[in-house]
DRENTI-123002 format. One record per residue: residue in one letter; x, y, z of N, C-alpha, C in turn. Coordinates in steps of 0.2 Angstrom, whole numbers, plus 5000, padded with zeros to 4 digits. Each point is the difference from the previous one (the first is absolute). Layout:
<sites>
AXYZXYZXYZ/...
</sites>
This chain:
<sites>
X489949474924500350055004500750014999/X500350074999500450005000500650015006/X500649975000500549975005500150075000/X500250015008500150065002500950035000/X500249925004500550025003500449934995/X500749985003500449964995500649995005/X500349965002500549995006500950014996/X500250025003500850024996500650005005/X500249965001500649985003499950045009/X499249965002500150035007499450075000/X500050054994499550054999499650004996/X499650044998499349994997500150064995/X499749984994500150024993499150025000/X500050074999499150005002500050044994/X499350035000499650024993500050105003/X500149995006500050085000500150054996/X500749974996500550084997499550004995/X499649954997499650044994499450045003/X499749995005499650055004500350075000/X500750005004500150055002500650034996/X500349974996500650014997500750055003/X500050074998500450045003499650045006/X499550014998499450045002500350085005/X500450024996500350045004499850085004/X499650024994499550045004499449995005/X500049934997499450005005500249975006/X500749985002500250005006500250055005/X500250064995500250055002499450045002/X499350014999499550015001499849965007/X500349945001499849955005500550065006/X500649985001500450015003500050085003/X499550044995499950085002499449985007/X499649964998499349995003500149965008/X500549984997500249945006500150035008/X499749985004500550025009500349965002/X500750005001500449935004499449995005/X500149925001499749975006499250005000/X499850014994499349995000499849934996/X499350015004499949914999499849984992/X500349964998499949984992499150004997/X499949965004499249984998499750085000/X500150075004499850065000500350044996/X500649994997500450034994499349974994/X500149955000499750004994499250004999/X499650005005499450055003500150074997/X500550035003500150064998500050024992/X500549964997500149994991499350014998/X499949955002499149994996499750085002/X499750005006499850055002499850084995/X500750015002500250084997500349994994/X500049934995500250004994500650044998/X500449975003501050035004500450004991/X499649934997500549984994499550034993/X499450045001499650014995499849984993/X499350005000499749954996500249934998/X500249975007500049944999499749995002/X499649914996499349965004500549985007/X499649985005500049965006500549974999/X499849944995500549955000500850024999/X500050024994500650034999500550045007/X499650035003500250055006500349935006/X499549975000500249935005500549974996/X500249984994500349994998501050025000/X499850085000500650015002500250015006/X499649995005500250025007500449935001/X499449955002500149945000500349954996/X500449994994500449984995500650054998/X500150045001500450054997500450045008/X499650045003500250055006500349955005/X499549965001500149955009500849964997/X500049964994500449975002500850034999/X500250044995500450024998500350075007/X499650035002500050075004500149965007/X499449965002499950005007500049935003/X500549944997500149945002500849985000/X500249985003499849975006499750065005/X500250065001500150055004499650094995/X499850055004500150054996500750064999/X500549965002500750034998500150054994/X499749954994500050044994499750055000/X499349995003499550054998500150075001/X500249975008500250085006500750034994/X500549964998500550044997500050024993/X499649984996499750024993499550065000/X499650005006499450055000500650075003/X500749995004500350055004500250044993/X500449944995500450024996499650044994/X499449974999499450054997499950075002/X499850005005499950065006500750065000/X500649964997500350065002500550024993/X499549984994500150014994500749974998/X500149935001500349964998500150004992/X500649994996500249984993499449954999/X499650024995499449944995500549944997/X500650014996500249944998500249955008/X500550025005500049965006499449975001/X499350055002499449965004499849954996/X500150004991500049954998500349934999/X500450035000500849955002499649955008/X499950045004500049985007499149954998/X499650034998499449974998500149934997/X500649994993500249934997500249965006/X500550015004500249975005499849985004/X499350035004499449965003499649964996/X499750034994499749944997500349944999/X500750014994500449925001500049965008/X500250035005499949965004499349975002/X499550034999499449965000499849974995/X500249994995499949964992500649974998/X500149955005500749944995499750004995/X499750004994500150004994500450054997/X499850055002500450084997500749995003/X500149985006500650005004500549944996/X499649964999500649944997500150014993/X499450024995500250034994500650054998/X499850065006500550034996500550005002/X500249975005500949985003500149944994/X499649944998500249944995499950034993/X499650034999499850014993500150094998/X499950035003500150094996500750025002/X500449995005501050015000500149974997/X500149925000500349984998499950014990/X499350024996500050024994500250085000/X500150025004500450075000500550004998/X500449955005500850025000500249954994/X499549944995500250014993500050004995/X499650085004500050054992499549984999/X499349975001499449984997499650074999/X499750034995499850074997499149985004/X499749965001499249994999500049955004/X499550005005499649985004499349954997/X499749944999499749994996499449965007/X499150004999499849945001500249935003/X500349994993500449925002500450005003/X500650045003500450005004499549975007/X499750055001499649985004499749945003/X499649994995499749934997500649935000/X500450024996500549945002500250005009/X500050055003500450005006499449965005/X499450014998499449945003500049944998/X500249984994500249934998500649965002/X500550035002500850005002499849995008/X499650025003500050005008499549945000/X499449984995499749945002500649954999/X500349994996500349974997500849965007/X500250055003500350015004500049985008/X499150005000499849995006500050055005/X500150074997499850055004499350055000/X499449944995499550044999499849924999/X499550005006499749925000499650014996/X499650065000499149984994500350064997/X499450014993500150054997499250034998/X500050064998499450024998499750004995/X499550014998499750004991500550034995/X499950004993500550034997499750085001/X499350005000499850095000500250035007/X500149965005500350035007500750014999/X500449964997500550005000500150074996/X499650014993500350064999499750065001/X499850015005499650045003500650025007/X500249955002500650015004500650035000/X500049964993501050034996499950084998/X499250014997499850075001500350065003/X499849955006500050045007500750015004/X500349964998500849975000500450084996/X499950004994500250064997499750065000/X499450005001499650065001500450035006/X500149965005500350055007501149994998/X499949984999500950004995500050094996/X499549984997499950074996500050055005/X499450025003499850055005500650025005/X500449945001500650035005500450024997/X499950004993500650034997500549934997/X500049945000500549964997500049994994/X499350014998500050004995499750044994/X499950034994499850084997499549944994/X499350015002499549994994500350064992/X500149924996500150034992499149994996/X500250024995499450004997499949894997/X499249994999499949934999500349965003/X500050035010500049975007500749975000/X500350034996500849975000500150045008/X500549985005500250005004500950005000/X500350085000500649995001500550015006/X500249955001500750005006500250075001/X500050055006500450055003500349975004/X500650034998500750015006499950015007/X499750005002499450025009500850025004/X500350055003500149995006499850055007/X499949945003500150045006499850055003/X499650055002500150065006500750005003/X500450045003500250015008499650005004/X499650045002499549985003499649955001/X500049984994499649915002500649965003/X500649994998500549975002500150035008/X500150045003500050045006499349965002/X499550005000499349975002499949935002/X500349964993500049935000500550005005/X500450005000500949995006499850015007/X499750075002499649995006499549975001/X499649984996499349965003500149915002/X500650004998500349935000500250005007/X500450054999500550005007499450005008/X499550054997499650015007499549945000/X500149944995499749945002500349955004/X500650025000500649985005500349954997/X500250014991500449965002501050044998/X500249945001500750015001500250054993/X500850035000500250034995500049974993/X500449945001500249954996499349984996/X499650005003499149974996499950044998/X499850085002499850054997500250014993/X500849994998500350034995499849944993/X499949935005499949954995499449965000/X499450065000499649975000499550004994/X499649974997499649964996499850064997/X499450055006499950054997500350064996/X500749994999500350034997499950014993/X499949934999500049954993499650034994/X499350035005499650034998500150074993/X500850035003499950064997500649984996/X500349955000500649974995500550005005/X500450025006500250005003500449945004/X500750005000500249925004500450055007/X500449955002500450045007500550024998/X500350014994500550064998499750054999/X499449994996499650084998499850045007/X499649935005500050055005500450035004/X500649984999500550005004500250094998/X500150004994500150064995499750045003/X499150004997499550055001500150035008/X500049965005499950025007500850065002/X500449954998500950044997499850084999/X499750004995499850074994499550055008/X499649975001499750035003500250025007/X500449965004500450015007499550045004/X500250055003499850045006499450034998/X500050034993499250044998499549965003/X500149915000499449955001500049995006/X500550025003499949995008500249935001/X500449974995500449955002500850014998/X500549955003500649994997500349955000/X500149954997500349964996500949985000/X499949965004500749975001500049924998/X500949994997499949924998500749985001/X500049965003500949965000499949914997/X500050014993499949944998499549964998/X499549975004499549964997499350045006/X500650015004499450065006499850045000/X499550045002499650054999499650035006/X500250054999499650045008499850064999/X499650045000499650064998499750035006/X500150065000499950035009499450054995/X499449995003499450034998499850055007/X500250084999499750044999499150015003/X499749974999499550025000499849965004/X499350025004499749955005499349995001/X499750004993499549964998499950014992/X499449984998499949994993499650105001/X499750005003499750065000500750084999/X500350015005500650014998500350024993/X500049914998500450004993499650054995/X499149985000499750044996500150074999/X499750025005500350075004500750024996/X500549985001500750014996499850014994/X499849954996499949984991499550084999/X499750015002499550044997500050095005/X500450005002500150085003500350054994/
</sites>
């Protein structure tokens, strides 16, 4: 039987991203189908139903409700959903909603999350040209080793996994398929508008100023608290934020009075 999940410093290293990988259209296909506030188990009644994601078997269909939609989109809450499906709806930037789609996923996939902040910036910034398998692959060997990954999986799980690891690196853009599966490093940065989005989703989780600008999630797009410190700077009033600092302080007078709002702004 193969092991599904795998413990990592507190969170769970699971086998989803090779099911679902970037899956980006077919989330976006979810997200069209979707009603806020409607009940999960009838969402994907409905998928099956009227064959929402097309010529997919059942399982597959379950599969992406259920491994893919539920936990990235609509866990703990449907916050995401409701603001992914608004910024769809009102002909949002494709590279942002993507941007915005990597950023839910890694939070529901510590493996992608911890990868790319430990292992794809950090070969960025030196200068590394190619993304390989074995980056990967070492990077499950280094976390058992570590004690941030108690068990490991077979070696064909495992590269069925790192697969999956790059597969969705690719699709969001970090990284550009060469020919003979070579995989090369892009420059990735940034939206404004994902920058704009990220800053407020934070803020309307409640927390402080200081947290928002140094938070983890940042990390994701290469980003530290000077960059965002910058990016938000650049952006000032158009984001519906403004940006004041005396020293190590930080206080940012946000404009806007919910997430809905902010969408609304980004795509008028």
């Amino acid at each position: 039987m193969i092991m599904e999940q795998a413990e990592a410093g507190g969170r769970r290293y699971t086998v989803r991203i090779a099911k679902g990988a970037a899956a980006i259209n077919e989330l976006r296909t979810l997200l069209q189908c979707w009603n806020p506030g409607e009940d999960y188990s009838a969402f994907m009644r409905r998928v099956q139903r009227i064959d929402v994601l097309g010529k997919q078997t059942d399982r597959r269909a379950r599969d992406m409700v259920q491994e893919v939609f539920r936990p990235r989109l609509l866990m703990p809450d449907d916050r995401a959903a409701r603001a992914l499906k608004q910024f769809l709806a009102a002909g949002g930037n494709s590279q942002t909603f993507k941007e915005l789609l990597f950023l839910y996923e890694a939070r529901a996939e510590a493996l992608l999350y911890d990868f790319t902040i430990s292992r794809f910036w950090p070969a960025c910034r030196s200068g590394a040209l190619l993304m390989t398998l074995d980056d990967v692959l070492t990077f499950f060997d280094e976390a058992v080793q570590t004690g941030r990954l108690s068990s490991l999986w077979s070696k064909q799980v495992q590269i069925k996994v790192a697969r999956g690891v790059l597969g969705a690196l690719r699709d969001f853009g970090f990284l550009r398929e060469e020919k003979q599966g070579r995989r090369e490093i892009v420059l990735y940065r940034m939206t404004d508008a994902g920058v704009a989005y990220l800053a407020h989703e934070l803020h309307f989780r409640g927390l402080p100023d200081a947290t928002v600008v140094e938070h983890p999630d940042w990390g994701l797009f290469g980003l530290d608290r000077t960059n965002v410190l910058e990016r938000l700077d650049a952006l000032g009033p158009q984001a519906g934020l403004l940006v004041q600092r005396a020293g190590s302080v930080v206080r940012i007078t946000w404009s806007h009075p919910s997430m809905e709002a902010l969408v609304h702004a980004l795509t008028r």
